[in-house]
N, C-alpha and C positions, 0 to 999 in steps of 0.2 A: 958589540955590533950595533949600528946605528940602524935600526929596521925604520925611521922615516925616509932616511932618504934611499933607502933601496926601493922600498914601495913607492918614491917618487920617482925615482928612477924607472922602476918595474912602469907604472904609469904612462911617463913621456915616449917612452920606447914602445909602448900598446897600442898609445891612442887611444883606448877603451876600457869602461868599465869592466866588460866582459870579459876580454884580455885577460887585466890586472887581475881581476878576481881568482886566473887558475894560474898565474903567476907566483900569486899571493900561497895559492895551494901548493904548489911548487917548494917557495921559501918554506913553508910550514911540515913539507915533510920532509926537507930537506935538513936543517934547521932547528933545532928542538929549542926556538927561541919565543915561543907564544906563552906568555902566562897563563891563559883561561881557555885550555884547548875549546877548540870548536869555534872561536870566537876572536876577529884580530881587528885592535883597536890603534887607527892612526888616524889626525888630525879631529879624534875622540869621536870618531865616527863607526861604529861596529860594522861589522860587513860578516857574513857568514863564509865560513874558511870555502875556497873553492868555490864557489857558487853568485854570483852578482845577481842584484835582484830581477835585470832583465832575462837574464839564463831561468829562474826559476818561474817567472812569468810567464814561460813559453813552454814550461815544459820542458827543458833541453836541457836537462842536468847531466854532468859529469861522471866519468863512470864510475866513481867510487863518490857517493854521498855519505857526510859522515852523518854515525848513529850517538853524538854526544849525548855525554847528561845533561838538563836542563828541567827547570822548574818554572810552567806558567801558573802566572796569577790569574784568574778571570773572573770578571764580576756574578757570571753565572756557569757552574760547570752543569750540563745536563749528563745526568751518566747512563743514560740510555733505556734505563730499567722503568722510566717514568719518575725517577726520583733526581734529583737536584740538589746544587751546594749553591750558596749563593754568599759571601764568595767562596772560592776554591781554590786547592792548589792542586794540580799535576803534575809530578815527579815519572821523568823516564830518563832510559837509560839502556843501552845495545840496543834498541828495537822496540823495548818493553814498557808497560806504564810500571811505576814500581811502587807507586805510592798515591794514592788519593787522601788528600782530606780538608777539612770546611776550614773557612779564615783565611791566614794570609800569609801565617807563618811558614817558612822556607828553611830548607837544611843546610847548614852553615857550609860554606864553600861551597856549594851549588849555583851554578851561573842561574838569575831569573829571568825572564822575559814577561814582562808586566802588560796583559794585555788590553789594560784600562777597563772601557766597559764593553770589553767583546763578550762575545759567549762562546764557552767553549762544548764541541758536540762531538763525541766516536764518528769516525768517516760512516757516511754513508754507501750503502750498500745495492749495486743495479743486479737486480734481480736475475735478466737476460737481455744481454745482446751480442752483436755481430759484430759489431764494432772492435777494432784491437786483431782483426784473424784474417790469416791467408783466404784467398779465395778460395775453396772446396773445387777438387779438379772432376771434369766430368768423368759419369761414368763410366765404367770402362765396355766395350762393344766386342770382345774373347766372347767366341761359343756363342753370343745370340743367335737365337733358332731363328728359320724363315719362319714367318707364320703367316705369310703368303701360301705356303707348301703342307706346314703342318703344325700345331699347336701341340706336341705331347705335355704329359700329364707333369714333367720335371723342369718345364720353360721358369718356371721362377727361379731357378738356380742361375740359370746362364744370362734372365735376364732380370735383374735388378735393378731397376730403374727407381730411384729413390730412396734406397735401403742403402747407408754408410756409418751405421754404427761405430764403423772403425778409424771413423775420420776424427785422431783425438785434439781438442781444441788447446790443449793442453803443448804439443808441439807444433800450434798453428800462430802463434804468438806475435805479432807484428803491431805492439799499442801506440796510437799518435801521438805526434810530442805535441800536439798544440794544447792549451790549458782549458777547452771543455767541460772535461768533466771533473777538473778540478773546481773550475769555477760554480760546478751544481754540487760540490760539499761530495762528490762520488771516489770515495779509493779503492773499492774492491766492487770487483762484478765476476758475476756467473759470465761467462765466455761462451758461445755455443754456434754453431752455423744455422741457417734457416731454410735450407735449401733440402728439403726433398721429406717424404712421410717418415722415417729413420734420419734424421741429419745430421748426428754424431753423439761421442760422449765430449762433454759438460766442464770446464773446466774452474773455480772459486780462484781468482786470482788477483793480485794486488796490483791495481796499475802505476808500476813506477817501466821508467826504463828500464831500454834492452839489457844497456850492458848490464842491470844490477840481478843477479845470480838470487833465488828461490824466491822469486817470486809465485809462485803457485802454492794457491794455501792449501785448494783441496783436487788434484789431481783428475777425480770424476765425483765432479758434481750431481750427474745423470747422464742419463741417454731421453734426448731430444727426438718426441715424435710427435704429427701431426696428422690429421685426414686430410693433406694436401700430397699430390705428386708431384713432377717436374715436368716441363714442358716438352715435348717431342713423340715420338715415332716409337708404339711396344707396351706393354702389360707394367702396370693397371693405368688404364686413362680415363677413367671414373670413380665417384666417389667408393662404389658397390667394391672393384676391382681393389682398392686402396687398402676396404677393411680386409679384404680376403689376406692380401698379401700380406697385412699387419699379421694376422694370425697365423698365417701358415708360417711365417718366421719365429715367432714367438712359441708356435708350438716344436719347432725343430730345434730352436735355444734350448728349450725345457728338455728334448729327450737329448741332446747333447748333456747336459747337470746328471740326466742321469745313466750313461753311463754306455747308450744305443750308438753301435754305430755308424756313422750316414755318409762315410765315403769309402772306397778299397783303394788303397795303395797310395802317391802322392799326396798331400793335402791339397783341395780346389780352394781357388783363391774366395769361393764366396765364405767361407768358413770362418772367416775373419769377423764376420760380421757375427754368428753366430757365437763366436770364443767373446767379442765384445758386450754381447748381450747376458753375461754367462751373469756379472753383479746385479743384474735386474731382474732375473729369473731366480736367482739366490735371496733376494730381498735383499742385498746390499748396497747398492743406489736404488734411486728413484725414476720413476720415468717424466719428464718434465712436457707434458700433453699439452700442447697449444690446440684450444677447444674455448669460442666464444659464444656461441648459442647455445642454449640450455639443451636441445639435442644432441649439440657434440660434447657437451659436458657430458651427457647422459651416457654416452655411445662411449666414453673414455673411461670414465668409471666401471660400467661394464668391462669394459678389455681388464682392466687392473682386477676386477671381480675374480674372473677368467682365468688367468694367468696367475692370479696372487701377487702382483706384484703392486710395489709402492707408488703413489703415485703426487706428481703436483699440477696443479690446473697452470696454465700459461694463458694469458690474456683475460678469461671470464667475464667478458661486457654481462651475459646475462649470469651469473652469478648470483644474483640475489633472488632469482626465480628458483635455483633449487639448494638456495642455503640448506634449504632441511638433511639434504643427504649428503651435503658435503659435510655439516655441521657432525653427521654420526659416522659415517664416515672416516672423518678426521683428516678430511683430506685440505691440504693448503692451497693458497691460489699466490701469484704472480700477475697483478693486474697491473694494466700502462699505468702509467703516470699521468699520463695527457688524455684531457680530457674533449679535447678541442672544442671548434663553437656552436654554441645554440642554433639549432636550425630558426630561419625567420619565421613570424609568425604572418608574416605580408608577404605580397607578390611587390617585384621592384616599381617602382614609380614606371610609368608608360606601360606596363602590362597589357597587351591585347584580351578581352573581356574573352574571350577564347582560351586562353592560355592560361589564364588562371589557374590557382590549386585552390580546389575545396577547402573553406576552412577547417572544416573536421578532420580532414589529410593531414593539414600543416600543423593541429595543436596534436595531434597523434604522435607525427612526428618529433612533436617539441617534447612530449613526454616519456615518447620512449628514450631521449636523450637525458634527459631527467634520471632518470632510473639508471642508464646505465653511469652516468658521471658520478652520483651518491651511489654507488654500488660497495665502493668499502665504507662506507656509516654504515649498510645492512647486514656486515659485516662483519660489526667490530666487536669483541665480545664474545662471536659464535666461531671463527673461522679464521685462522690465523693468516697472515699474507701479507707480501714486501711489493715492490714497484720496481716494474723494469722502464729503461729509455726509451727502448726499441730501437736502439741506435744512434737516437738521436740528445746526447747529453745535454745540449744547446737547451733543450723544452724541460728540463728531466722539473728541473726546482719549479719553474712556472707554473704545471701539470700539478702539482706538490700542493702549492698554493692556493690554484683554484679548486682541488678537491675542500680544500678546508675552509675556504669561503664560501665554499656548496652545503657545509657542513661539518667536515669529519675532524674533530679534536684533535688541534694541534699536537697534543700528548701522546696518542693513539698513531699518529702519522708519524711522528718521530720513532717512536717502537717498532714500527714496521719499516721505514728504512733503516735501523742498527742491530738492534737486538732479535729483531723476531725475525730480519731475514737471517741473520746467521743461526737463528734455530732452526728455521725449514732448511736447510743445507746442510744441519749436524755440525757447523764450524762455533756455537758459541762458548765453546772452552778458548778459544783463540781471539774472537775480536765480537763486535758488536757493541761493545759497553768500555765505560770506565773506569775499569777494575783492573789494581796489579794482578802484575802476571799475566795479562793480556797484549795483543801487539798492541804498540803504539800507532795505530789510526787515528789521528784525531783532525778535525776540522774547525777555525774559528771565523764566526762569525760577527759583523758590527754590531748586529741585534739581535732580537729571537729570530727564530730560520726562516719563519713562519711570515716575517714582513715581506713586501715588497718592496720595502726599503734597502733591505740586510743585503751584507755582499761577504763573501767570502774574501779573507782578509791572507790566513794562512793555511796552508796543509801539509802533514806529516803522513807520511806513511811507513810501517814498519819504523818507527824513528827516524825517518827521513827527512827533512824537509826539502821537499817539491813545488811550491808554491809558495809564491809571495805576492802578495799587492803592492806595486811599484809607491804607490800614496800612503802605504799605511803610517799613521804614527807609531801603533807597537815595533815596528821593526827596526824603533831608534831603542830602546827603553831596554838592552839588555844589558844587565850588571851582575858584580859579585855580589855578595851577601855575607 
């Protein structure tokens, strides 16, 4: 069979790369006419089977990407642990890394992709965010008491207002196809909603498309709580109201573990929430505490004191005011990324002499941003902890960069986005590092991650690839061996 001129053919009839490319896929499974699966070579151009570079660019892959074998070269492999091959090779295969090791040498009949002097890095890892999820439906208004009329002693049953434990993020799945958070080196993040003092369990999940089947790596991550409520009309509408109602759930999860019973006859719908809680009160997830003042730090650790349960800091600006007790504790944090900008140390040019800010205001101000932007330098060493987007993937690498222009070691910042957020989650038998037997997450970079030069060139996930840089030169350089 003559596969150029079909693929030219396949071509003229497209009008399009993109077209051709799942045409190509088409012939290839149709076909058992490709020599180098995973790989179709006409007018000695590689093109990856199914997938055109602009389709991977976008995010907008196919529903079946394939999970070939292939071996890169790269001038630096960081393998996440803080140790490094310079050069490297990575061998994967169904999904899996299968092989690491230093040089250059390749396994005979293994396709290579030579990725010159990229560097190769474990996908990074978003801590928390919202991003990727249905919208959370409000709640529900069955049984709320007047409390116009009367307040009895059981109104937090019927009204829950910010307690959804059971909203699992896990079947709220909706990740965007545009290339985001591929472009900030990000393949897997905690999933969670943000909405309400209880705002669901927690889901570790690999951001590829819908159509691509197990993407969930850890089903519950945690259950997401905060000393914030929701907006509107009902109990608790202060912060006092907030912690009562934290604890009077947490105390009913607990005598549900053990064995009391808190309702007669049908089951009431609030009970879900409580059967949700049931891993948190067991110590089998963690609770993921959004708490940024050293009082709500304080106030969160307590509840966990409380209750016994696990717990992780979410956000922690002030953080480094009580490293001490997180440090014994043992408790991890999830601090932004982004650190945004220095407050001024001047009033704007034309300033009314009225209007002014005290200078001792404004250098106060400069320092307490200070403090909070080096918060993980004070950190590092004492207190384990990874970086979330907060939604926003766009900032996630920038945030990244100027932490470590503030300070914080390059080396140390890499660990914490791969390896050490999949230890605060319990997923490091599965990814964070470079290690066979691990999934294939991997992300390459033109230079260390570290530059504001470097761009994310490719990415894999689960053996996937997802991502491609329309310019790259690696994405011509794949051969047999």
């Amino acid at each position: 069979m003559d596969f150029s001129r079909i693929v030219t053919a396949s071509y003229f009839m497209t009008n399009s790369w993109t077209q051709l490319s799942y045409a190509m896929l088409y012939l290839y499974l149709s076909f058992d006419i490709v020599v180098m699966k995973g790989f179709l070579f006409s007018f000695g151009i590689p093109l990856l089977v199914g997938i055109s570079s602009s389709s991977l660019a976008q995010g907008q892959a196919p529903a079946s990407l394939p999970q070939d074998q292939l071996a890169l070269i790269a001038r630096r492999v960081e393998i996440g642990d803080g140790t490094s091959l310079a050069p490297g090779v990575v061998v994967i295969s169904g999904g899996k890394i299968v092989s690491v090791s230093p040089g250059r040498s390749t396994p005979t009949g293994v396709p290579v992709l030579d990725l010159g002097d990229s560097v190769l890095t474990p996908g990074f890892i978003d801590g928390f965010t919202g991003r990727g999820l249905r919208s959370q439906p409000a709640a529900a208004e069955v049984a709320r008491p007047n409390t116009g009329v009367d307040a009895p002693n059981t109104m937090w049953i019927a009204n829950r207002k910010g307690i959804s434990a059971e909203y699992l993020a896990k079947d709220q799945l909706q990740i965007p196809s545009d290339p985001a958070t591929s472009l900030a080196g990000i393949t897997t993040a905690v999933l969670c909603s943000s909405r309400g003092s209880i705002r669901g369990t927690a889901a570790l999940v690999d951001l590829m498309p819908e159509a691509i089947e197990n993407r969930v790596v850890l089903p519950n991550a945690g259950v997401a709580f905060s000393f914030r409520s929701i907006p509107g009309a009902g109990y608790p509408s202060n912060l006092l109201g907030v912690i009562a109602l934290l604890r009077q759930v947490l105390t009913d999860a607990t005598s549900l573990r053990d064995g009391v019973s808190l309702w007669e006859g049908a089951k009431p719908s609030w009970a879900a929430t409580l059967e949700a809680l049931q891993p948190v009160v067991k110590r089998e997830a963690p609770v993921i505490f959004e708490a940024n003042f050293a009082r709500e730090i304080d106030r969160a650790l307590d509840l966990s004191e409380e209750f016994q349960f696990k717990v992780i800091i979410l956000g922690g600006r002030d953080s480094s005011a009580v490293v001490s007790r997180l440090s014994t504790a043992k408790v991890p944090l999830i601090l932004s990324a982004a650190v945004g900008s220095p407050p001024s140390l001047t009033d704007p040019d034309g300033t009314p002499e009225q209007d002014r800010q005290p200078a001792a205001y404004r250098q106060e101000r400069r320092d307490r941003w200070q403090e909070q932007a080096t918060n993980a330098s004070a950190l590092a060493g004492k207190v384990p902890f990874c970086f979330s987007s907060e939604g926003a993937p766009q900032n996630f690498l920038a945030g990244i960069r100027e932490r470590i222009r503030l300070g914080l070691a390059p080396e140390v910042a890499l660990r914490s986005l791969t390896l050490d957020a999949a230890k605060i989650f319990g997923a490091e038998a599965l990814l964070g590092s470079i290690q066979a037997g691990k999934k294939a997450n991997l992300v390459v970079f033109s230079g260390s991650f570290d530059l504001s030069t470097s761009r994310v060139t490719h990415v894999w996930i689960d053996g996937r690839p997802v991502f491609r840089e329309t310019t790259s030169p690696a994405s011509a350089v794949v051969t047999r061996r």
